[in-house]
C-alpha positions, 0 to 999 in steps of 0.5 A: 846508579842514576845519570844527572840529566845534563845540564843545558848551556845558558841561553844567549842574548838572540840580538848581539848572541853574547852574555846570557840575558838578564832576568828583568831584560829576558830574553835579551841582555840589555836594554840595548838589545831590547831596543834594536828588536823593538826597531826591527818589528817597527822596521817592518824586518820582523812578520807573523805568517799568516793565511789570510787572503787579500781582502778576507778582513773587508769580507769578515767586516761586511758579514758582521755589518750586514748580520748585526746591522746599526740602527 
C-alpha cells in the first residue's frame, strides 16, 4: 500500500492573492496584476540586496581603465 504524495494548493496571485495565476500571465492572475508589480519595481518599492560598498562600482571602473588602458 503506497501513500499519494499530497497534493499542494494551487498557488495565488502574490498582488491581489486571490485566483491562481494564469499560464500566459504567471505568476500573476492578470495583466492588472502584472502592471501593479512593474509599478512597484519602478516605484523603487522593490530592491535586490546587495554587499557593495559605496563607491566599489568607481573603483571596479578605475581598475579596469587603468589595466586595459584606450589608446
Amino acid at each position: 500500500m503506497t501513500k499519494k504524495p499530497a497534493r499542494r494548493p494551487a498557488p495565488l496571485c502574490p498582488i491581489c492573492g486571490k485566483n491562481p495565476p494564469t499560464h500566459d500571465m504567471r505568476p500573476f492572475c492578470s495583466k492588472h496584476c502584472a502592471d501593479v508589480d512593474l509599478g512597484r519595481w519602478f516605484g523603487g518599492r522593490y530592491g535586490v540586496a546587495s554587499e557593495d560598498q559605496e563607491g566599489a562600482a568607481e573603483a571596479t571602473l578605475q581598475e579596469i581603465s587603468r589595466r586595459f588602458p584606450i589608446s
